[in-house]
N, C-alpha and C positions, 0 to 999 in steps of 0.2 A: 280588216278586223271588225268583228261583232263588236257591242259596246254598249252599254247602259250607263245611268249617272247611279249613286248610291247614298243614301242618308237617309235618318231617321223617318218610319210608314209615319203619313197624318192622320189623322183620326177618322175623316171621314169613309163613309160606309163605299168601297168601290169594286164590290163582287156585282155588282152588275156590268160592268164595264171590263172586269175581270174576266167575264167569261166569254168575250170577244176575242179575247187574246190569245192565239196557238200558242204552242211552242213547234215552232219549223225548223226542220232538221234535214241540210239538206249535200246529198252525196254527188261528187262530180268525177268525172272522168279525168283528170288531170290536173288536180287541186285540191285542197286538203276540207276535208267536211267541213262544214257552216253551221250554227246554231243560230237563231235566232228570234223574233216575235214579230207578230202583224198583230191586223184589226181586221175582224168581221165586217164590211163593210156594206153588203147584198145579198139577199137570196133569190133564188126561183125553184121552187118545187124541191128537188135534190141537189139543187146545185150553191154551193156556198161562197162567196168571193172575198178575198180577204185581200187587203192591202197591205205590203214589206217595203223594206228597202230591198232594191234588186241588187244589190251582193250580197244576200244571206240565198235567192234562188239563181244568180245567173253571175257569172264571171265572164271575161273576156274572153277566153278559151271557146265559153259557149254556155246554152242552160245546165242545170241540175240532170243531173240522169234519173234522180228521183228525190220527192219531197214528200216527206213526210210531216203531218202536224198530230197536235193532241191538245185537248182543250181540258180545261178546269174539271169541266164537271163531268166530262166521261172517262177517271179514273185512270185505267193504265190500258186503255184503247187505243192503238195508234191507227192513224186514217193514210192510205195512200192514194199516189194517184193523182195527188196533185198539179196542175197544169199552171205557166207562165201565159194568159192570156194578152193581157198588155203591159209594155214597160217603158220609163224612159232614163236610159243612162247617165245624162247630164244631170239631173235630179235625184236619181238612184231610188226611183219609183218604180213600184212592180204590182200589177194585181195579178193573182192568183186563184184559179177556179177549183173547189174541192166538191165532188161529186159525194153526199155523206146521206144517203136516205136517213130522214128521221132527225136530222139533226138541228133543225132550222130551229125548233122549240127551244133550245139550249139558250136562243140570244133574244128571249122577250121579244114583245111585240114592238116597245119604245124605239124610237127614234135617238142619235146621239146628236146633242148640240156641237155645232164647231161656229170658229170665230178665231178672227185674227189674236193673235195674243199683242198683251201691255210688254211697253218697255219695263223691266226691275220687278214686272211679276213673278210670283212663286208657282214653280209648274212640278207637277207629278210625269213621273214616267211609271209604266206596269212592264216588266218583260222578266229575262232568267239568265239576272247576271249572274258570271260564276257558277252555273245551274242551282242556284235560289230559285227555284220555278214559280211564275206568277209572282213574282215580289215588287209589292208596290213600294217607291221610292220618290221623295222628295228632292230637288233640286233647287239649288238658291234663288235663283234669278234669269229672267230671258237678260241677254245683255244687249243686243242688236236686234232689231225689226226687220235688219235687211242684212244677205251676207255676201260681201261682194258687188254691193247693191244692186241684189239681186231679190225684188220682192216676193218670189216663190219661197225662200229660204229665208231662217233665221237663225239666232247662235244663242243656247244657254250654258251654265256653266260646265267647263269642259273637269269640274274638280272630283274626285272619286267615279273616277269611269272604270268599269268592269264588260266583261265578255259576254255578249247572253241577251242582249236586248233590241237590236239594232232593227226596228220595222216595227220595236214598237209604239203606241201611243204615247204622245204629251199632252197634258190635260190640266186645263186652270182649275182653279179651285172652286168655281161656278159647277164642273164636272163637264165641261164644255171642253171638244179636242180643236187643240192649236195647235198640233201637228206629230208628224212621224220621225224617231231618232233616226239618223241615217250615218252621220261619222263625226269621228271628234280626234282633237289633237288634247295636248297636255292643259290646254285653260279655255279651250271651246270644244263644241258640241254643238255639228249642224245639225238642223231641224228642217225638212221639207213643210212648207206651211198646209193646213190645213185646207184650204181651199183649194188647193194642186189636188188634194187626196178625196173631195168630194167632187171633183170636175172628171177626177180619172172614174171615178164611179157611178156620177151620173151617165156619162157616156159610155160606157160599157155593161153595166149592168140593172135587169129589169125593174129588181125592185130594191132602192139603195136604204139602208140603215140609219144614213145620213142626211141632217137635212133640218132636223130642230133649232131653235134655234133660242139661244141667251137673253136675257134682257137687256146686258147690254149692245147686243149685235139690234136686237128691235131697235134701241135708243140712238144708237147710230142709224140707221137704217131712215128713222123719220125725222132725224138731223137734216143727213142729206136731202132726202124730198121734199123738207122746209126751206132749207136755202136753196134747192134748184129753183122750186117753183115759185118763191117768192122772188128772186132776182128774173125769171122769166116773164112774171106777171109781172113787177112794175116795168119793164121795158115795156110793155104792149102799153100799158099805161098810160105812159111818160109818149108813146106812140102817138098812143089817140090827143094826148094834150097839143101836141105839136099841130097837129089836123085841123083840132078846136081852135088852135088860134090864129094858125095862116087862113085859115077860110073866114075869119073876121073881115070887116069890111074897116074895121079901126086900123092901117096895120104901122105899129109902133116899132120900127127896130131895132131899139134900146132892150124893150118887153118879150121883145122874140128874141132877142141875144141871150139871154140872161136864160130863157126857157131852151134853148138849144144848147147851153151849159149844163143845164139841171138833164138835159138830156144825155147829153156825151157823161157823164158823172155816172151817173147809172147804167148807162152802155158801157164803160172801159170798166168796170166795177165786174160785169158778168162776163166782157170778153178778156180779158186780161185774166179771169179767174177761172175760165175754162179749162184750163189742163188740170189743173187740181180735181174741178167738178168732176172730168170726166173719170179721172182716177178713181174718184171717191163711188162715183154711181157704178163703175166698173168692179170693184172691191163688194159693194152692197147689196146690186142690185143687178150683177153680170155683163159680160162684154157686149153682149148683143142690144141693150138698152145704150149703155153710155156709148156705143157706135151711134145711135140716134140720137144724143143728146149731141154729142161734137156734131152729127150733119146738121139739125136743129139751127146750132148757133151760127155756124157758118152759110145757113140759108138767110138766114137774117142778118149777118155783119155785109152779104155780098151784094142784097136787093135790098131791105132798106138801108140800112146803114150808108155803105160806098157809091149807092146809085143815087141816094134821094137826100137824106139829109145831110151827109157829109159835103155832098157836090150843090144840089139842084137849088136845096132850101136855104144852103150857106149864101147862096148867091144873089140870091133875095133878099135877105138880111143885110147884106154888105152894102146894097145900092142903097138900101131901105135907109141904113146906118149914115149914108154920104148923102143921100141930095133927098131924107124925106118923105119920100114918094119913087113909085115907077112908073117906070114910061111906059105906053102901050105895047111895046116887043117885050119888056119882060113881065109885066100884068100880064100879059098872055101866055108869056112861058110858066109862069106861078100856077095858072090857073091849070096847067098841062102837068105840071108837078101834083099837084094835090088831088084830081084825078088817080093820079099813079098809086101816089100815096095812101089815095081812100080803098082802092083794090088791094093795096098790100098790106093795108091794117087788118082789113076783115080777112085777108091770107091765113098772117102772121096770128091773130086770135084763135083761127082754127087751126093751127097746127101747133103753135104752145097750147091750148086745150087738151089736144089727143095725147099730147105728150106726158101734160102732168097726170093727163088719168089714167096712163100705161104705168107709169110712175104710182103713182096712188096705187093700182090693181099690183103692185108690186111690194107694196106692205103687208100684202096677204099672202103671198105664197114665202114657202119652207125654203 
């Protein structure tokens, strides 16, 4: 079933966003016709890409035999010819190529912002419930972040659902899209998240629509690069303190205990909080980044961490702690330690640098 939410239009102005929106119409060989809406999502020269849910263009049986859309502003035009370039069933994500000379002007030169959506926010839907064509509508609340918990998907209210909208846009109140209607029961309404629908678009299509971006995605955005890179830079930090003071000729250790504490305290602090970070940089700032931020930590918890301080410099301390002083086999072994250690500080400095400044060059881009 197609499906839209329904309740009172808000005030704000969204025929720009309006005219992204088909109405897709589409006939099957062994299933009973679809209605539905997408989102303008790419162009290149004549070619237009729009993103649906893929049961308004493809059922089980097999694709549409033909899909037809029509847009806002070109009146009682209909366009065929429509093609299923990419789609994925589990999500009931579908992009769509429309071959339309001339039509690329219809969707301004702007860019659309997206971002994850808030718990309990008020979200808009645009599609043609009941054939209301183009009817912008109001919906209560996101109710879940995750559905299934499954972070690709979310759920808003499933209350006054109508036929007629399914592929298309949800949009916060910023004017930012946080995703595509895809199906709904009697008290939810899944929602493919927005980010599924800009990943399927960067990857397929040349020049994507998408990609502006919110102030609050910015605000989150250099949240996360404040606390990566702060929790990475005092590790190296709290690194070099460690260096500074095994290589003392004083060696106290009581004074080293206590600074191998303040060390482990900030190391379980950033490894213990790693799966979250990496979430969060994944979410922000893409898979391909937080793939280098988890190797990152784990280059550092396996060489210094488990090699040297946990093991080499514990062991130091401990003798250090019981009779005072070392004996010439482990002053010697100290001194092979710190050695190790001087190499892995100036390592571990150059590789959290490049890091944070991949990171940093990552507050720039859309």
């Amino acid at each position: 079933m197609t499906v839209a939410l329904l309740a009172q239009a808000p005030e704000r102005d969204w025929s720009d966003v309006r005219a992204k929106v088909p109405k897709i119409d589409s006939t099957f060989a062994n299933d009973e016709p679809e209605r539905g809406a997408g989102l303008v999502v790419g162009v290149q020269g004549d070619l237009i890409f729009i993103a649906t849910a893929d049961h308004v263009v493809e059922k089980p049986s097999g694709p549409a035999q033909a899909i037809q859309m029509s847009f806002v502003s070109q009146g009682t035009t209909v366009f065929d010819g429509a093609s299923i370039v990419e789609h994925d069933v589990k999500l009931d994500l579908a992009l769509v190529e429309l071959r339309a000379p001339g039509l690329r002007t219809a969707f301004g030169a702007g860019r659309l912002c997206y971002r994850a959506p808030a718990e309990n926010e008020p979200v808009t839907t645009i599609g043609h419930p009941l054939d209301q064509l183009w009817q912008v509508s109001t919906v209560d609340n996101v109710l879940l972040k995750e559905y299934n918990g499954d972070p690709r998907q979310f759920t808003i209210s499933g209350k006054g659902v109508a036929r007629g909208s399914s592929g298309g846009p949800v949009l916060g109140a910023d004017g930012c899209l946080v995703g595509l209607v895809s199906r709904t029961s009697a008290v939810e309404t899944v929602v493919v998240s927005a980010d599924r629908i800009a990943a399927l678009a960067g990857a397929s299509t040349p020049i994507s629509l998408l990609g502006g971006r919110s102030a609050q995605t910015d605000r989150a955005r250099r949240d996360t690069f404040e606390a990566a890179s702060t929790g990475l830079n005092r590790y190296v930090f709290d690194l070099e303190g460690l260096l500074a003071m095994f290589s003392s000729t004083n060696l106290d250790g009581d004074r080293m205990a206590r600074e191998i504490e303040k060390y482990n305290t900030d190391y379980s602090k950033m490894y213990d909080g790693r799966s979250a970070m990496t979430a969060d940089i994944a979410d922000r700032f893409g898979d391909a980044v937080a793939d280098q931020y988890r190797t990152l930590v784990d280059w550092l918890d396996q060489n210094d961490h488990k090699q040297l301080v946990y093991s080499r410099l514990q062991d130091s301390v401990t003798a250090l702690r019981a009779r005072k002083k070392l004996t010439s086999a482990e002053n010697k072994a100290l001194q092979a330690t710190l050695t190790d250690l001087a190499s892995l500080v100036a390592e571990s400095k150059t590789r959290v640098g490049a890091f944070v400044e991949a990171l940093r060059a990552g507050l720039e881009r859309p």
